[in-house]
Each structure stands twice: as C-alpha cells, then as structure tokens.
C-alpha positions in Angstrom: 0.0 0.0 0.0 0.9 3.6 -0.3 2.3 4.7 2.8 0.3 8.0 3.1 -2.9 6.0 2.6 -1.6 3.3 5.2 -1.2 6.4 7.4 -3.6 8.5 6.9 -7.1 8.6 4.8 -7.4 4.7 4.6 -5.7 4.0 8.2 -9.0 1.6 9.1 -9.5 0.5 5.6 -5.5 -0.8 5.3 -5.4 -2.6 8.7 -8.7 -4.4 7.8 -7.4 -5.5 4.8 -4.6 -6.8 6.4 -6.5 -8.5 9.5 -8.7 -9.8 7.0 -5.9 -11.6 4.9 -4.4 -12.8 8.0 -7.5 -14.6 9.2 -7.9 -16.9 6.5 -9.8 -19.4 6.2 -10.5 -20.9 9.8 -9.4 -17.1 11.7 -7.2 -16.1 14.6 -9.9 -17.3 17.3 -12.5 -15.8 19.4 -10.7 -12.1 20.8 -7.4 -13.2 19.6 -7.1 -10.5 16.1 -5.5 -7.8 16.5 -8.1 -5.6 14.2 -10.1 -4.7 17.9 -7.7 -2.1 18.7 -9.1 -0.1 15.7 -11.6 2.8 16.3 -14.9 1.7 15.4 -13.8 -1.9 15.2 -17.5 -3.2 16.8 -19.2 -1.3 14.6 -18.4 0.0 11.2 -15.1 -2.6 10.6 -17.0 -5.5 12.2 -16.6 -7.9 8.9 -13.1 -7.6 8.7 -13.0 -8.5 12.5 -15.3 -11.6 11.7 -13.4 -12.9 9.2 -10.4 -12.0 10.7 -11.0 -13.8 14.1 -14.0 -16.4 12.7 -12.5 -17.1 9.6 -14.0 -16.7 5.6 -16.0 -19.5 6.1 -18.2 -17.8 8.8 -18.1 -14.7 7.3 -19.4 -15.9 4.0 -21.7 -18.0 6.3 -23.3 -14.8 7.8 -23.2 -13.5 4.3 -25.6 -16.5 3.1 -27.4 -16.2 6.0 -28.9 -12.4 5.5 -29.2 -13.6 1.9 -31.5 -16.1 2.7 -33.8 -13.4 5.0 -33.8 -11.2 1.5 -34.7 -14.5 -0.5 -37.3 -15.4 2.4 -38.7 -11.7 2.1 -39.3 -12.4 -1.5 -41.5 -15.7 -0.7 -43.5 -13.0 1.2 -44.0 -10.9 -0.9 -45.0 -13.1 -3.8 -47.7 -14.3 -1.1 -48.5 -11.7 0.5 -52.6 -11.1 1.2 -52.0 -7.1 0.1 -49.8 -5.0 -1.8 -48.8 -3.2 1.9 -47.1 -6.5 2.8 -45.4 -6.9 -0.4 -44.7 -3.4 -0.5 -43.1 -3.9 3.1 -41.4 -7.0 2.5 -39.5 -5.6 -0.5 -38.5 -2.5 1.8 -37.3 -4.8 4.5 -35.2 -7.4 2.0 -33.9 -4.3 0.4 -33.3 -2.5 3.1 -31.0 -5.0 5.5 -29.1 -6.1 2.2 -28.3 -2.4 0.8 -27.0 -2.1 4.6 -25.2 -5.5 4.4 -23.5 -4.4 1.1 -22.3 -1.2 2.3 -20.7 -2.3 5.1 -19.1 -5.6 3.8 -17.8 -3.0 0.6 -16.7 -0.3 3.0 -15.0 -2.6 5.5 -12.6 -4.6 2.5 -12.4 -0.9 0.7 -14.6 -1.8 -2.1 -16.9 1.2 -1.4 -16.9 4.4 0.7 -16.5 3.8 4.4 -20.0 5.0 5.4 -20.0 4.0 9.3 -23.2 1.6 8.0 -23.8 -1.4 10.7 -23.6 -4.9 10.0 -26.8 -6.1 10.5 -27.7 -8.6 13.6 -23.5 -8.5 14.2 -22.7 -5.1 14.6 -22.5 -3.7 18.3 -24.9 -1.0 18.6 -28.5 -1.4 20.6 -30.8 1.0 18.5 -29.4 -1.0 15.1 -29.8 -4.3 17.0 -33.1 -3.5 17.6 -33.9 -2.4 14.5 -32.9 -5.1 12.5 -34.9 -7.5 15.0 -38.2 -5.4 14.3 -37.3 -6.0 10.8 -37.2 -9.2 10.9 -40.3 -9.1 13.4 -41.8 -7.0 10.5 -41.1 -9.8 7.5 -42.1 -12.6 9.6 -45.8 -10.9 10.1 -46.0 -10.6 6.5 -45.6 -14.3 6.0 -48.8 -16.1 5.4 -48.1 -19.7 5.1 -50.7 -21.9 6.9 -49.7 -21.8 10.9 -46.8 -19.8 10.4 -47.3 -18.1 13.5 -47.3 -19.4 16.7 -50.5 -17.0 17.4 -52.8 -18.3 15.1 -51.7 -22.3 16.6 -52.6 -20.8 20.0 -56.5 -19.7 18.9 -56.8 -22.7 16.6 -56.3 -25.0 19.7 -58.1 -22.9 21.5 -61.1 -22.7 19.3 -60.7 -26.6 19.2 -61.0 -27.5 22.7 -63.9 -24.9 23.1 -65.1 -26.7 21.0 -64.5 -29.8 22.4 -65.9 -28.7 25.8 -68.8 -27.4 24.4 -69.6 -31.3 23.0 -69.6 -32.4 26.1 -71.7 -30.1 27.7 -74.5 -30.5 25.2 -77.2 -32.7 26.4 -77.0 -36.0 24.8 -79.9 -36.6 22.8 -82.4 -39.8 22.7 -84.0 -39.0 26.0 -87.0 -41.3 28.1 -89.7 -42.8 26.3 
C-alpha cells in the first residue's frame, strides 16, 4: 500500500485488509485478532474482525445467511394477502441487504466507508433492535398456513372450546 494511505485517509481500511488476509480461512480465534484495537472496530469494521478472528468461512456463512432473509422476504412478498405486505417485505429485503453491502464493501475498501452497521452483528443497541423489528416486520408478512405461533394458539383454542362445548350438550335420545 501507499504509505500516506496506510497512514492517513485509509488508516481503518488498510489494517482491515490486512487483519482480513491474516484470518484466513478458519481465523485467529475468538478475541485473539488484533483488528479490535481499531476505532470503530465493533461497529463500522465488524466484517473484517469476523473474518479475521471467525475465519472466511463464517463470514461468507453470515453473508448466506442475510441472503436467505432477503430470499425469504421475497417468498412474502410473492404471497402476501395485500400490496402493503409486499410493499413492506420488499422494503425490508432491500433495506438490510443495501445495509449488508455497504458495510461488507466499505470494511474490504470496495466502497466508501459509510459507518453503516452490520446487521444482527454489529454492536450497537438501536441497530440491533432495529434489524430484530425487521425481521419481526417480514415474519408478520408471512402467510403460510400456521406460520405463527398465534394463530396455533386460537386454533387450539377454538378446538378444545369446542370440544368442551360437546360435552356439555345434552346428549340426545331421551325417556320414552
């Protein structure tokens, strides 16, 4: 690298780069990298700690995994019982991997560091619990049969109401 960039404008891009590289594929270990001493390590430069103390493989792992949310939002959407919840589920897919991207491209200096969080990784309590209430959010949308733990409750409800209300109910036949 160019040592005014090392030193200077792209200090936190540069030493991710290199903590990244010297994770490999299996990483450091759990709080043995090096990368934590950075400013902002927890939250904007969070990636290149993962894969520098987790490894590529986990790293790529959590990468699949907020790819599947966006592919699950899309199965919502394409079944969703108005355009609000497609509209929503869209938002939401788009939403937590436009944040994904930016982070990931800013943390390996493919993009403009933005200070973007990881999402579900990053520290930080207000994006924490925002990404949860997106993902609260998508899963509401979802309207597969008995998707939600809710609508089991009142249908076993409903069924041993039911049930009850059979056996209360004067059998019939009576005295002749």
């Amino acid at each position: 690298w160019d040592a005014g960039m090392a030193d200077a404008a792209g200090y936190q891009q540069t030493r991710t780069l290199s903590a990244s590289a010297s994770g490999g594929l299996a990483g450091v270990g759990a709080g043995k990298g090096w990368l934590v001493d950075l400013p902002a390590a927890d939250t904007d430069m969070v990636f290149g700690v993962l894969i520098e103390e987790w490894g590529l493989i986990i790293a790529g792992t959590a990468l699949a995994a907020l790819v599947i949310v966006a592919l699950f939002a899309v199965k919502c959407a394409g079944n969703a019982r108005s355009s609000y919840f497609v509209i929503a589920a869209c938002g939401t897919a788009t939403l937590l991997l436009f944040q994904t991207m930016l982070n990931v491209g800013g943390s390996l200096d493919l993009l403009p560091l933005t200070g973007v969080t990881f999402p579900f990784v990053s520290n930080g309590g207000t994006s924490m619990v925002a990404c949860w209430c997106l993902l609260a959010f998508l899963k509401a949308a979802d309207t597969r049969q008995n998707a939600s733990f809710a609508l089991k409750q009142r249908s076993w409800i409903k069924k041993q109401q039911q049930k009850s209300a059979a056996k209360a109910a004067p059998q019939g036949g009576g005295a002749q």
